[in-house]
C-alpha positions, 0 to 999 in steps of 0.5 A: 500500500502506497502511503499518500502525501497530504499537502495542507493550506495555511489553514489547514485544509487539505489540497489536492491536484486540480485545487484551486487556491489564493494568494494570502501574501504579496510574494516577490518572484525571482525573474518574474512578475510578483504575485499580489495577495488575493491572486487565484491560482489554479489547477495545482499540482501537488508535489512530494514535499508536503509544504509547497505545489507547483502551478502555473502562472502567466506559462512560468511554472512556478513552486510555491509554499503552502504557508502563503496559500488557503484553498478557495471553496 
């Protein structure tokens, strides 16, 4: 049996690929454009790091941790 990794948001809600969440946080971008507090995200994936996912923002593929994300209901 395959042990399933559980990624949580910063308020504790479990995401899974295909979430979409929110940007709790201005974020500065290396050799990008910076994500502003409120910005949707979505399609994530889940990654083997229980504190970060990977997404897509404007085509840049981009990892971000979950302590700067809560899932949209």
């Amino acid at each position: 049996m395959e042990d399933q990794i559980i990624v949580k948001d910063c308020n504790g809600n479990t995401l899974e690929s295909g979430d979409t969440v929110i940007v709790t946080q201005d974020l500065k971008v290396k050799g990008g454009t910076n994500l502003k507090r409120g910005t949707v995200i979505k399609k994530i994936r889940v990654t083997e790091d229980t504190d970060a996912i990977e997404c897509k923002v404007d085509g840049s593929t981009l990892v971000l941790k979950t302590i700067y994300l809560k899932k949209k209901s």
